[in-house]
LOVEX-139963 format. One record per residue (C-alpha): residue number from 1; residue in one letter; y, x, z. Coordinates in Angstrom, 2 decimals. Example, Ala and Ser with C-alpha at 12.3 -4.5 7.8 and 13.67 -1.06 7.14 Angstrom:
<pts>
pt kevo = 1; dopa = a; Y = -4.50; X = 12.30; Z = 7.80
pt kevo = 2; dopa = s; Y = -1.06; X = 13.67; Z = 7.14
</pts>
This chain:
<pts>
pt kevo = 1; dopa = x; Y = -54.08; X = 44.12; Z = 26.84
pt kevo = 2; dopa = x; Y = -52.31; X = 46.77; Z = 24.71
pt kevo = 3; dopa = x; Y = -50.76; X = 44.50; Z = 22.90
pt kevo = 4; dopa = x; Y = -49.66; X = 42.31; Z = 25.19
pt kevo = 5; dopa = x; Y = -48.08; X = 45.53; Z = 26.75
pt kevo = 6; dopa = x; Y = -46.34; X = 46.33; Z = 23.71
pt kevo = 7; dopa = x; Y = -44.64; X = 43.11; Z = 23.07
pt kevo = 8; dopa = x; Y = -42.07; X = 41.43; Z = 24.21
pt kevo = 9; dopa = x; Y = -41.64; X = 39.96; Z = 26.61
pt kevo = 10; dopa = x; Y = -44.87; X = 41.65; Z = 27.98
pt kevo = 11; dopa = x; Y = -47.43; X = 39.39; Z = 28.46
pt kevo = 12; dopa = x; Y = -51.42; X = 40.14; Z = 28.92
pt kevo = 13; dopa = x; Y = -54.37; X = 37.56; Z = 28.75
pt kevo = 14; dopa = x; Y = -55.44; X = 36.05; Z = 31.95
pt kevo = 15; dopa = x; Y = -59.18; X = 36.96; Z = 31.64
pt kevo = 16; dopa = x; Y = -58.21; X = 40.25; Z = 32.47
pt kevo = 17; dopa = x; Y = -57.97; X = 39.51; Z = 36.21
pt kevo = 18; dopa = x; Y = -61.82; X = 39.07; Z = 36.30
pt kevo = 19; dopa = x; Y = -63.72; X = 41.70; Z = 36.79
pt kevo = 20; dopa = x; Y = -66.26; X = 41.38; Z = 39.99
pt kevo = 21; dopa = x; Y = -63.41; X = 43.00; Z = 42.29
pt kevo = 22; dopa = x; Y = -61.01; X = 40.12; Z = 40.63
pt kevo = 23; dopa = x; Y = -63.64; X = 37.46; Z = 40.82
pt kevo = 24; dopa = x; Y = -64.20; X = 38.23; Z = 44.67
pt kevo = 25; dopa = x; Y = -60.22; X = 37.99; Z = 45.38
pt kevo = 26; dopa = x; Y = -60.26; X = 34.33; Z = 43.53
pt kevo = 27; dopa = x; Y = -62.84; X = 32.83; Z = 45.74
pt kevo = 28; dopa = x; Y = -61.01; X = 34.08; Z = 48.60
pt kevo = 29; dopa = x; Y = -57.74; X = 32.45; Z = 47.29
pt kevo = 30; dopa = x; Y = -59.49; X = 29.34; Z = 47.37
pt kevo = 31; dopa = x; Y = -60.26; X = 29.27; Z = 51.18
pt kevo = 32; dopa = x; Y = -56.14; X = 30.45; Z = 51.80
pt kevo = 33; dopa = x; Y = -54.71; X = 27.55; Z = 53.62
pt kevo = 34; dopa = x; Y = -51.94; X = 27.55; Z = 51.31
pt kevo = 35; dopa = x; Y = -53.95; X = 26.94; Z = 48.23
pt kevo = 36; dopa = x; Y = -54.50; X = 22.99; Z = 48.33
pt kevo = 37; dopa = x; Y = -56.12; X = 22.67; Z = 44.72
pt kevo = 38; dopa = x; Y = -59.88; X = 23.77; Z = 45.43
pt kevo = 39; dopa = x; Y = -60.28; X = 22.04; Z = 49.06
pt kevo = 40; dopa = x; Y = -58.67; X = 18.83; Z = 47.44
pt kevo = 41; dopa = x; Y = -60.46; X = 18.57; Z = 44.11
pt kevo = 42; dopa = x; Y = -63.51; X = 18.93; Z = 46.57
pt kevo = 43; dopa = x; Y = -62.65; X = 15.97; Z = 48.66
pt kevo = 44; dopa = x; Y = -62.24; X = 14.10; Z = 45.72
pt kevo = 45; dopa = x; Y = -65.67; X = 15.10; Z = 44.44
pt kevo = 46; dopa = x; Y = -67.38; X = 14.69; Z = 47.82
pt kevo = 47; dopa = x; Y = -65.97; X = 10.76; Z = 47.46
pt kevo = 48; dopa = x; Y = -66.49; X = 9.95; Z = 44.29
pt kevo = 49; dopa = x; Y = -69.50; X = 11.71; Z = 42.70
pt kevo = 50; dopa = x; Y = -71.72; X = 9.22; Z = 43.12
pt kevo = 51; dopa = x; Y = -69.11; X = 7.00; Z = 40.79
pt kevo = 52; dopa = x; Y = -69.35; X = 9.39; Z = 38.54
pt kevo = 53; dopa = x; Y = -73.51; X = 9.47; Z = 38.24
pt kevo = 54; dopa = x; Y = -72.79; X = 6.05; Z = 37.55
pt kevo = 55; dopa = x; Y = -71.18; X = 6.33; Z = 34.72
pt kevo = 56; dopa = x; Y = -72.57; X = 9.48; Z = 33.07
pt kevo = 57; dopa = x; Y = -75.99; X = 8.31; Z = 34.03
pt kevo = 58; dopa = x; Y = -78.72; X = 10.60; Z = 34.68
pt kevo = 59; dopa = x; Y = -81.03; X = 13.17; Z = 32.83
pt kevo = 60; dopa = x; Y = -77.68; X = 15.06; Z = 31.25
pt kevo = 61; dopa = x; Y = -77.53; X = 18.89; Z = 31.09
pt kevo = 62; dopa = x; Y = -74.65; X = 20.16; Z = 33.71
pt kevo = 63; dopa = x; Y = -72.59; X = 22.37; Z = 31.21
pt kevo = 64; dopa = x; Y = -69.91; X = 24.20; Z = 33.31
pt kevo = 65; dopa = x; Y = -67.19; X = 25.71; Z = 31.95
pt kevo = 66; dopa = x; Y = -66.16; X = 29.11; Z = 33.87
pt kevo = 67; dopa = x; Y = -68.32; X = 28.46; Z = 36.71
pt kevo = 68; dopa = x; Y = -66.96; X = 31.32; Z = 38.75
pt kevo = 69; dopa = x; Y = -69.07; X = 30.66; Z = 42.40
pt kevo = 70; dopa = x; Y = -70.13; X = 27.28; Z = 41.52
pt kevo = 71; dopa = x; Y = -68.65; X = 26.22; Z = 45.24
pt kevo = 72; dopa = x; Y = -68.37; X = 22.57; Z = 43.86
pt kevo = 73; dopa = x; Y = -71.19; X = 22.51; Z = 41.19
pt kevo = 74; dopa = x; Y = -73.91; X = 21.68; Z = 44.03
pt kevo = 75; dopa = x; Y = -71.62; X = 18.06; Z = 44.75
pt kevo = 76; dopa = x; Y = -71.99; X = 17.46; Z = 41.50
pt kevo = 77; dopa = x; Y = -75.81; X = 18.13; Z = 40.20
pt kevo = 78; dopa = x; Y = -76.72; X = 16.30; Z = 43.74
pt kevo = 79; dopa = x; Y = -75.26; X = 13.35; Z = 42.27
pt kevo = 80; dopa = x; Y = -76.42; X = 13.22; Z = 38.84
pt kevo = 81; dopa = x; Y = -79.76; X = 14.08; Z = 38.83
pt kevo = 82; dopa = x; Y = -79.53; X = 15.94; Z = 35.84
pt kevo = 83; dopa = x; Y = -81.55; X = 17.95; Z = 33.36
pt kevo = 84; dopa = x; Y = -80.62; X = 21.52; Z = 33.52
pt kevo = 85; dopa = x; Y = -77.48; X = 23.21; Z = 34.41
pt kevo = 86; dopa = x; Y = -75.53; X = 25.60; Z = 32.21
pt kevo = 87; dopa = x; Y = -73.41; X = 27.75; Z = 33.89
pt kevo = 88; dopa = x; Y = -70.48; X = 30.03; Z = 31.39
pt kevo = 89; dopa = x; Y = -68.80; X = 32.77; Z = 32.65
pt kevo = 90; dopa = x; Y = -67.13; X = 35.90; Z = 31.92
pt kevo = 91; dopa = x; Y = -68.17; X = 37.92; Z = 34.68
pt kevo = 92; dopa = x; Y = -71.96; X = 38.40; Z = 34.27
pt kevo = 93; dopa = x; Y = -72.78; X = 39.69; Z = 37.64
pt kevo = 94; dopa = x; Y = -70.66; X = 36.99; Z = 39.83
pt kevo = 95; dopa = x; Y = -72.60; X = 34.65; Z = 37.33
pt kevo = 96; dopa = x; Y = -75.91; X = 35.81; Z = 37.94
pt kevo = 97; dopa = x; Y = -75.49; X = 36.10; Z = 41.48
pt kevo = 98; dopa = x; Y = -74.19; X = 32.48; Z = 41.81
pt kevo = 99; dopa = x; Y = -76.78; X = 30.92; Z = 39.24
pt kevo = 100; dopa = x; Y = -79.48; X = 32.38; Z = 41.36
pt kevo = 101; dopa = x; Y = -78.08; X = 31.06; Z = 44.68
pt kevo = 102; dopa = x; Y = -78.37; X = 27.21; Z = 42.91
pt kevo = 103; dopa = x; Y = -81.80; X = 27.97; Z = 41.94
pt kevo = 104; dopa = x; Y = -82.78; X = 28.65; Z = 45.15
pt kevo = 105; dopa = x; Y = -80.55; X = 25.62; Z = 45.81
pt kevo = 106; dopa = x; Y = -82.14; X = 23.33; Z = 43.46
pt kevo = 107; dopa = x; Y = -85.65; X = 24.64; Z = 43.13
pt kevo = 108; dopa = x; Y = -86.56; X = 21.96; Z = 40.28
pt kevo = 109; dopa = x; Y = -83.64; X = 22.04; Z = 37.94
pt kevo = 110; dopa = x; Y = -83.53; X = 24.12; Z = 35.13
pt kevo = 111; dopa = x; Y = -80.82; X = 26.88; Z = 35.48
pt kevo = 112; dopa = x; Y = -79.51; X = 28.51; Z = 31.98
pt kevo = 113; dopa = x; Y = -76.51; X = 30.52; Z = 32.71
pt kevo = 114; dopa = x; Y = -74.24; X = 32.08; Z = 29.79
pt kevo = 115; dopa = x; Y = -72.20; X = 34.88; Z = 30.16
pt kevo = 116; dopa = x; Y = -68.96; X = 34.30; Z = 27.33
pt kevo = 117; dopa = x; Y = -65.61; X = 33.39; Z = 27.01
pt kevo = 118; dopa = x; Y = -65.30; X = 30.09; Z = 27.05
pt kevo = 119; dopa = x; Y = -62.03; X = 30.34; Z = 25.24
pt kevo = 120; dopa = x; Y = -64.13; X = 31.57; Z = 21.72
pt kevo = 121; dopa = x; Y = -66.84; X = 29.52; Z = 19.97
pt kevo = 122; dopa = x; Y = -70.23; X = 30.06; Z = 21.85
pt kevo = 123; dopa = x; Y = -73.53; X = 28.31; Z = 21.58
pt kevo = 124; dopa = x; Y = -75.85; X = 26.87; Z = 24.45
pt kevo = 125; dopa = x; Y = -79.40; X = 27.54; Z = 25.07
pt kevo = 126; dopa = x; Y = -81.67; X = 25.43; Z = 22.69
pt kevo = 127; dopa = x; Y = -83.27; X = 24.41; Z = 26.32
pt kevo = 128; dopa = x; Y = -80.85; X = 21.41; Z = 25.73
pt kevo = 129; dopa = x; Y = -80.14; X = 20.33; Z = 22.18
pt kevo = 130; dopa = x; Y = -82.42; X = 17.75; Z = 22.65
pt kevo = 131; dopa = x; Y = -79.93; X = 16.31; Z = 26.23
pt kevo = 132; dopa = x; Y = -76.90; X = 14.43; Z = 26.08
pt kevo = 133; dopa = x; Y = -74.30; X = 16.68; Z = 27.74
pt kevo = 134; dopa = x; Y = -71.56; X = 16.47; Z = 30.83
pt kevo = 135; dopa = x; Y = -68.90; X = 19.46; Z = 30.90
pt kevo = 136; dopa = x; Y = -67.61; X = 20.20; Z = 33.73
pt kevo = 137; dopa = x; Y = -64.29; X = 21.90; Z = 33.99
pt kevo = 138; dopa = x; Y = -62.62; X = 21.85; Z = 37.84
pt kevo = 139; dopa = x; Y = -60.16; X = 24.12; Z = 39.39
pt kevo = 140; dopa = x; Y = -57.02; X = 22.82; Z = 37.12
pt kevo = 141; dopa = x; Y = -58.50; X = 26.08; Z = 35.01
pt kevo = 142; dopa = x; Y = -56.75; X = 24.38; Z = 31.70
pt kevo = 143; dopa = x; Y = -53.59; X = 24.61; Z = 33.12
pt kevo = 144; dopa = x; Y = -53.94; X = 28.24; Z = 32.33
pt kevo = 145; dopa = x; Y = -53.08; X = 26.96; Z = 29.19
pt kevo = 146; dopa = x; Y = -50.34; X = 26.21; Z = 27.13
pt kevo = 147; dopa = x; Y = -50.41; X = 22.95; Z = 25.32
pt kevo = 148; dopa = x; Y = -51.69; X = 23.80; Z = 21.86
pt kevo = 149; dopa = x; Y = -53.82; X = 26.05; Z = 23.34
pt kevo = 150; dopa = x; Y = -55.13; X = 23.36; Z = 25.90
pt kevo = 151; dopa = x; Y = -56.03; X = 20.81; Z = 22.96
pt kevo = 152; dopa = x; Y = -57.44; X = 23.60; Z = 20.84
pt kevo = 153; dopa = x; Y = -59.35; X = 24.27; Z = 23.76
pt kevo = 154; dopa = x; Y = -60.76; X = 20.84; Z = 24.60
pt kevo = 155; dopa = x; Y = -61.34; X = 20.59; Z = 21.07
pt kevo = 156; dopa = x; Y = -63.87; X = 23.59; Z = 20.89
pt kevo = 157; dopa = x; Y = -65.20; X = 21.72; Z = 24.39
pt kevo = 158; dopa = x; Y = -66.03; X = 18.46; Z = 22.32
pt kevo = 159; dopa = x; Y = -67.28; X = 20.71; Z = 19.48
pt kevo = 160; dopa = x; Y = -70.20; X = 22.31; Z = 21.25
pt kevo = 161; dopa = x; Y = -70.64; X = 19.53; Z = 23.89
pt kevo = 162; dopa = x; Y = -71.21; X = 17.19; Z = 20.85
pt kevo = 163; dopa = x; Y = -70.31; X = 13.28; Z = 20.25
pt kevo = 164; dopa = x; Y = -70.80; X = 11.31; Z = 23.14
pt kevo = 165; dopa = x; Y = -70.72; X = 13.94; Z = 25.49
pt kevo = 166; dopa = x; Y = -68.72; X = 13.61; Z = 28.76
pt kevo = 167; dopa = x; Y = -66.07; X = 15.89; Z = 30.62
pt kevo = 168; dopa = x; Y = -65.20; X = 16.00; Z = 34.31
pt kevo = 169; dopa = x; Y = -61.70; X = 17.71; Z = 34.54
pt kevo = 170; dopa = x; Y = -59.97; X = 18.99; Z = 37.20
pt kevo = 171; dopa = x; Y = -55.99; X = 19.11; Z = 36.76
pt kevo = 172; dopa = x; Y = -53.12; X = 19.51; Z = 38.74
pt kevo = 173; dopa = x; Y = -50.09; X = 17.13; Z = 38.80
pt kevo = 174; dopa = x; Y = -46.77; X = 18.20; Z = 39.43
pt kevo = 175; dopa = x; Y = -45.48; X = 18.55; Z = 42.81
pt kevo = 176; dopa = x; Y = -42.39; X = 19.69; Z = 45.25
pt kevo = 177; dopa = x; Y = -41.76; X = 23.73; Z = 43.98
pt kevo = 178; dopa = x; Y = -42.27; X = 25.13; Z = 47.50
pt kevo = 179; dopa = x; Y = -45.86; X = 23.90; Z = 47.84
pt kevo = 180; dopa = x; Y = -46.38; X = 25.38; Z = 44.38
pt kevo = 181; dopa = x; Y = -44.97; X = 28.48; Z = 44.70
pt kevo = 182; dopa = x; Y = -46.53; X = 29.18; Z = 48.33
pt kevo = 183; dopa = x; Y = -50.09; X = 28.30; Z = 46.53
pt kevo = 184; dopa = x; Y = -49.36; X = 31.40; Z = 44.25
pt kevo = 185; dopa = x; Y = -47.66; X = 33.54; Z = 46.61
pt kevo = 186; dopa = x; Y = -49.58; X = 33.39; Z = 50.13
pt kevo = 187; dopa = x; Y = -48.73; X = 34.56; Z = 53.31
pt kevo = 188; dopa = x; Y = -51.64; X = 37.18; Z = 53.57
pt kevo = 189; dopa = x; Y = -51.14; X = 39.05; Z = 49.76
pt kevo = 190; dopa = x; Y = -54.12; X = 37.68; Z = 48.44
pt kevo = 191; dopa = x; Y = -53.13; X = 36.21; Z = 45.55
pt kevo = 192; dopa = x; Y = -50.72; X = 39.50; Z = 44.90
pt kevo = 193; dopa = x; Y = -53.75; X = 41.98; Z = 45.38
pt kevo = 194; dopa = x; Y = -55.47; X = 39.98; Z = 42.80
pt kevo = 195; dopa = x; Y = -52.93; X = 40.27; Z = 40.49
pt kevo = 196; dopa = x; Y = -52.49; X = 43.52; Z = 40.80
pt kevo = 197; dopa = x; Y = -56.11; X = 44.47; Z = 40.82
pt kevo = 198; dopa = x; Y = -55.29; X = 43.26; Z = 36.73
pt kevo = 199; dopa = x; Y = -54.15; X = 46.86; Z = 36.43
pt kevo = 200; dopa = x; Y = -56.43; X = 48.68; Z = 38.59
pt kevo = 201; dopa = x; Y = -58.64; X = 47.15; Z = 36.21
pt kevo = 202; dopa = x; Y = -56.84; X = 48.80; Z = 33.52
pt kevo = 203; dopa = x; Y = -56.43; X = 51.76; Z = 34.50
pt kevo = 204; dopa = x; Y = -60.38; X = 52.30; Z = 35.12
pt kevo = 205; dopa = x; Y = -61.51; X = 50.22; Z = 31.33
pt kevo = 206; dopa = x; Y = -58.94; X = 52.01; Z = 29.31
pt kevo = 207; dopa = x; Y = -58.34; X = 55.43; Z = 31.01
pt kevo = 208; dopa = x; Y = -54.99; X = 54.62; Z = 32.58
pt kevo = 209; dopa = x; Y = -52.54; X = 55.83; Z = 34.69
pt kevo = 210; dopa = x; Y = -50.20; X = 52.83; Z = 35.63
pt kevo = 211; dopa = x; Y = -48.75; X = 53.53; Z = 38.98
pt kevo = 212; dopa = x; Y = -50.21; X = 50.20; Z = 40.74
pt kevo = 213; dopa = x; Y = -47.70; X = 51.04; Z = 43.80
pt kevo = 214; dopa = x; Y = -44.94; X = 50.61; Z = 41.22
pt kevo = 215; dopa = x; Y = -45.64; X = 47.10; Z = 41.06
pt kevo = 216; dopa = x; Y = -45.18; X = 44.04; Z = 42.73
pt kevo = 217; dopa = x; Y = -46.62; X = 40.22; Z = 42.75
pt kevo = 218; dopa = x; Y = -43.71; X = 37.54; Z = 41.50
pt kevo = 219; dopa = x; Y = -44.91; X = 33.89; Z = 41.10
pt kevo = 220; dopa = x; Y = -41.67; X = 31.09; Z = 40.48
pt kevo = 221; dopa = x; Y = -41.74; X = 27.86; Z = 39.18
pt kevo = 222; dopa = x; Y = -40.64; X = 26.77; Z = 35.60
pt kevo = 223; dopa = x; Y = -39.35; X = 23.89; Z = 35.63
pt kevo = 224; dopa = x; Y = -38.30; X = 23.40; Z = 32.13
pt kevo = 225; dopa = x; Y = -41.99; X = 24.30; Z = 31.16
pt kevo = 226; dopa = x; Y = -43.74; X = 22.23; Z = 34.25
pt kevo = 227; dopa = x; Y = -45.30; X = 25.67; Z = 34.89
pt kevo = 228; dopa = x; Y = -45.69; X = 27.98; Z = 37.97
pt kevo = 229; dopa = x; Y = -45.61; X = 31.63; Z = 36.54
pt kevo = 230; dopa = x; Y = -47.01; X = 34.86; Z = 37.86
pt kevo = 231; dopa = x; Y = -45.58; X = 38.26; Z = 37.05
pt kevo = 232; dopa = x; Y = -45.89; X = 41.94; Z = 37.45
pt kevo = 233; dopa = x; Y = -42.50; X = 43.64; Z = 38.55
pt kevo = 234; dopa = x; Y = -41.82; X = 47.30; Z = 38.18
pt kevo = 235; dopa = x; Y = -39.62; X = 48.06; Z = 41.17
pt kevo = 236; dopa = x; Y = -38.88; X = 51.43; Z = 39.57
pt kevo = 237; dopa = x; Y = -38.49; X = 52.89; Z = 36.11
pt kevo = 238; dopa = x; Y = -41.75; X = 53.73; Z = 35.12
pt kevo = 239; dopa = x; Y = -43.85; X = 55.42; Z = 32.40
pt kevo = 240; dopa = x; Y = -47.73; X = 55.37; Z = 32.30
pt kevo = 241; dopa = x; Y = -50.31; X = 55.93; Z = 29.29
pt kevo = 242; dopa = x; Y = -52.92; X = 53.11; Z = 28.59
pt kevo = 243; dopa = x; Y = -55.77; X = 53.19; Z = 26.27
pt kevo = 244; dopa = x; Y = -54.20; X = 56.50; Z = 24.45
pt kevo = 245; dopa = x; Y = -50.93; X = 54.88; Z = 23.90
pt kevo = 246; dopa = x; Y = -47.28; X = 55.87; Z = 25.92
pt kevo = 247; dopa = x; Y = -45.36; X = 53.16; Z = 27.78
pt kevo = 248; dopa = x; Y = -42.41; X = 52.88; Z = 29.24
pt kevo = 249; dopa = x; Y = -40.84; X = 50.03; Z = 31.56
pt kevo = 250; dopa = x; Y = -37.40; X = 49.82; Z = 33.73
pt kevo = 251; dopa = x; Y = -36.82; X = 48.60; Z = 37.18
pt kevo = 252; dopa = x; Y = -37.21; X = 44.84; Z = 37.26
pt kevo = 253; dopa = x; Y = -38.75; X = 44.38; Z = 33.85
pt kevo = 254; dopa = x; Y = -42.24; X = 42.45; Z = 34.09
pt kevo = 255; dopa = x; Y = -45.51; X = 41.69; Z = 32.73
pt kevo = 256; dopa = x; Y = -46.33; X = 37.97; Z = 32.27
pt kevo = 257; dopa = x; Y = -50.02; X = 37.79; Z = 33.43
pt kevo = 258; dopa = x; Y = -50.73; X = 34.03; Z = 34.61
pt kevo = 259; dopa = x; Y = -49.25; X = 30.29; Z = 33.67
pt kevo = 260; dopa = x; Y = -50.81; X = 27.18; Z = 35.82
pt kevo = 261; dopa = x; Y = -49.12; X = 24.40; Z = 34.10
pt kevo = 262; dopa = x; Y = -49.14; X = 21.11; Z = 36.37
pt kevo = 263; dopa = x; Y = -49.41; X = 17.80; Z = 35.18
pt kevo = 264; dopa = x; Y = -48.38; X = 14.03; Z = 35.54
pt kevo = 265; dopa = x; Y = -50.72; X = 11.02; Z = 35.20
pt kevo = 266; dopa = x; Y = -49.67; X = 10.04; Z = 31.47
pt kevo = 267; dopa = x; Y = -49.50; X = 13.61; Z = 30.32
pt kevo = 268; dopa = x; Y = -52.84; X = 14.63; Z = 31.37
pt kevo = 269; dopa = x; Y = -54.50; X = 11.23; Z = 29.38
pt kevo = 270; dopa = x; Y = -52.63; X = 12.14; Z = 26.46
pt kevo = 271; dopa = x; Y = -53.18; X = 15.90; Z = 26.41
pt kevo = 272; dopa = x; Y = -57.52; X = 14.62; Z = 26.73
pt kevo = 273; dopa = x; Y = -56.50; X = 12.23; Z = 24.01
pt kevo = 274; dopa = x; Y = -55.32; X = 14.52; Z = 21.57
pt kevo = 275; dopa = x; Y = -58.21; X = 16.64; Z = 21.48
pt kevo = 276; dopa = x; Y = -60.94; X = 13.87; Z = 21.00
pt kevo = 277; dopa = x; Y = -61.44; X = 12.86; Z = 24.61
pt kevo = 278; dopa = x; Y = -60.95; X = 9.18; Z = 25.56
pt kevo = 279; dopa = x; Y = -60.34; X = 8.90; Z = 29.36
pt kevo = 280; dopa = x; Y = -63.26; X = 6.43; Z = 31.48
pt kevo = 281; dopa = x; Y = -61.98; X = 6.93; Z = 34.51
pt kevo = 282; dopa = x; Y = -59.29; X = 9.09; Z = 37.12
pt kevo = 283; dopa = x; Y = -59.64; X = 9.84; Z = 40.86
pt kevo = 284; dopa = x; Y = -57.08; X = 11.21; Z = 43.30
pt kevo = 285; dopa = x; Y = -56.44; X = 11.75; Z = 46.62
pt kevo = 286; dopa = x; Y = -54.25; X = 10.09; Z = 48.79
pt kevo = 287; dopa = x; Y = -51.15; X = 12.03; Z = 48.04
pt kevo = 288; dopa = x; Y = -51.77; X = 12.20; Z = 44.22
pt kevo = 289; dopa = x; Y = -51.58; X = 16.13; Z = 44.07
pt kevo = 290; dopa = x; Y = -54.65; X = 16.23; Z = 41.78
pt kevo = 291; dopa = x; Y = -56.97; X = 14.50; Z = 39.70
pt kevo = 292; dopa = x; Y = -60.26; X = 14.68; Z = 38.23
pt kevo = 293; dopa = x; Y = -60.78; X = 12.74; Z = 35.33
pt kevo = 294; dopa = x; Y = -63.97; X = 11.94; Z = 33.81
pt kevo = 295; dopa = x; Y = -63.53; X = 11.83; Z = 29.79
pt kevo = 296; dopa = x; Y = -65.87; X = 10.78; Z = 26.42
pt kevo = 297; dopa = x; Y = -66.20; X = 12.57; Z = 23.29
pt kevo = 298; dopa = x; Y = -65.04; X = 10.24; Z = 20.62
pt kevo = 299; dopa = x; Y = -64.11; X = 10.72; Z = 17.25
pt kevo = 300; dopa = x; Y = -60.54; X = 8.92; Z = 16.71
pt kevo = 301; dopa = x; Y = -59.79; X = 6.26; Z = 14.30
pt kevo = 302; dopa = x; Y = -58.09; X = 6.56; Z = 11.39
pt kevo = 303; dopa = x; Y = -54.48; X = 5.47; Z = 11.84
pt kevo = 304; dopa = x; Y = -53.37; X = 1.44; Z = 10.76
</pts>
C-alpha cells in the first residue's frame, strides 16, 4: 500500500479492497442490475455443468480459487460429485462463514477451506494429494490481471493443481464501453463505496488519516489496454499521513486501485495456452459477453 502510494503513478494492490466490510460490498455488486458478469457466468453454469461432470469426471477435489461467497460453487459440486472441496480466500471470516453454509449444504462432502493469497505459492490440505484436482476460478477474477501477471498466475495454478489437473475459468470478453463502464460505476454507489472503503481500510490497518470525503470513485475504459480501470480522485489538494509516512496529492491526481481486463475468444485460449493449460472446451451465452472455459494441465512440447 505505501508503496504503491509513493510511486508514480499511484497505484495500490487490489487485495486491499477485501476486508469483511469490502467483501460484503462485492457480493452486493454482484446482485446490481448493472453488473451482468456474475448473473451470466451463472446461467452459463446452470446449463452446462452437467457437460462439464462429463468431462472432468467424478471423485475430483473442488479447489476454488478466491471463493469469496461461493454463490456459484453449489452448481458446480452438484454436478460433479466430487471428493472434497477446497475453498482459498483472503478474507478468513467471509471464508469461514461461507465454507460452513456448504457444509450444511452438502452434509457428505469433505469441506477444507484455506485462508491465503492465491496470488503467492500456497499448499493444499494433504486431505487430497492422493485426488486428481479441478480449479475453479469464475467471476473474470484474472482479468484483475495484467498479462504477465495472468500467465504467471495460471502457471502457479497448474503448479499446485498438478499435471492433469483441470480448470474452469470464468472470463470476460470485450464488449460496447457503456455496458462496461456502467458495470463499474452503478447507479446506486455501490461499486464507489467499495472502492473507497480501500481507504477506510487504510486508515484503520495503518493508523491513517486520509480524508475519505476527499475522494471520489472514477472507472473509464482503456481501450488501448482492453481494460476498464478504477481510480481514486482527490477532488481537492490534499495531505494525509499513512503508516508513519507524509503524503501529499493535488486536485485531480489519482490512485490506480483496480484493472478488469476483458477478453476475446482467441486471446483468452492463448493467454490458458501460455501458461500450460490446453483448452477442452468453451461455453457462452447467447450474446457472447462471457465465457467459461474448462482447461487441462499439460506440459507443452518441445518446439519442431
Amino acid at each position: 500500500m505505501l508503496a504503491g502510494l509513493r510511486a508514480r503513478p499511484r497505484a495500490v494492490p487490489a487485495r486491499w479492497f477485501y476486508d469483511r466490510r469490502g467483501s460484503e460490498l462485492f457480493e452486493e455488486i454482484t446482485r446490481l442490475p448493472e453488473y451482468y458478469p456474475t448473473r451470466t457466468e451463472r446461467a452459463i453454469l446452470e446449463a452446462h455443468a452437467g457437460d462439464v461432470a462429463r468431462l472432468a469426471g467424478p471423485g475430483r477435489a473442488v479447489v476454488e480459487f478466491g471463493s469469496g461467497s461461493s454463490a456459484k460453487t453449489p452448481l458446480l459440486l452438484a454436478a460433479v460429485a466430487p471428493a472434497a472441496y477446497v475453498p482459498i480466500d483472503i478474507s478468513g471470516e467471509f471464508l469461514r462463514e461461507s465454507s460452513e453454509e456448504l457444509g450444511t449444504r452438502f452434509p457428505g462432502l469433505p469441506v477444507l477451506p484455506v485462508e491465503a493469497d492465491f496470488l503467492r505459492p500456497l499448499a493444499l490440505p494433504q486431505e487430497i494429494d492422493a485426488r486428481e484436482r479441478l480449479g475453479f476460478f469464475p467471476g473474470s477474477t484474472i482479468g484483475n490481471m495484467g498479462a504477465v501477471a495472468s500467465v504467471d498466475l495460471l502457471r502457479a495454478m497448474a503448479a499446485t493443481l498438478g499435471s492433469g489437473s483441470m480448470l474452469l475459468i470464468g472470463i470476460d470478453r470485450v464488449k460496447d464501453p457503456a455496458t462496461l463502464v456502467a458495470a463499474y460505476d452503478d447507479a446506486a454507489g455501490v461499486t464507489a463505496a467499495f472502492n473507497l472503503n480501500l481507504l477506510e481500510r487504510a486508515n484503520r490497518e495503518l493508523g491513517g488519516d486520509v480524508p475519505v470525503d476527499a475522494f471520489r470513485h472514477v472507472a473509464i475504459w482503456n481501450d488501448e489496454a482492453s481494460r476498464i480501470e478504477m481510480h481514486l480522485e482527490a477532488v481537492r489538494d490534499i495531505a494525509f499521513t499513512l503508516g508513519g509516512d507524509a503524503f501529499a496529492m493535488l486536485a485531480g491526481e489519482t490512485i490506480h486501485t483496480e484493472n478488469s481486463h476483458k477478453y476475446g475468444p482467441r486471446d483468452a485460449r492463448l493467454l490458458l495456452r501460455s501458461a500450460g493449460w490446453a483448452p477442452l472446451a468453451e461455453w457462452t451465452d447467447p450474446d457472447d459477453r462471457f465465457a467459461l472455459i474448462l482447461a487441462e494441465a499439460r506440459t507443452e512440447p518441445a518446439a519442431p
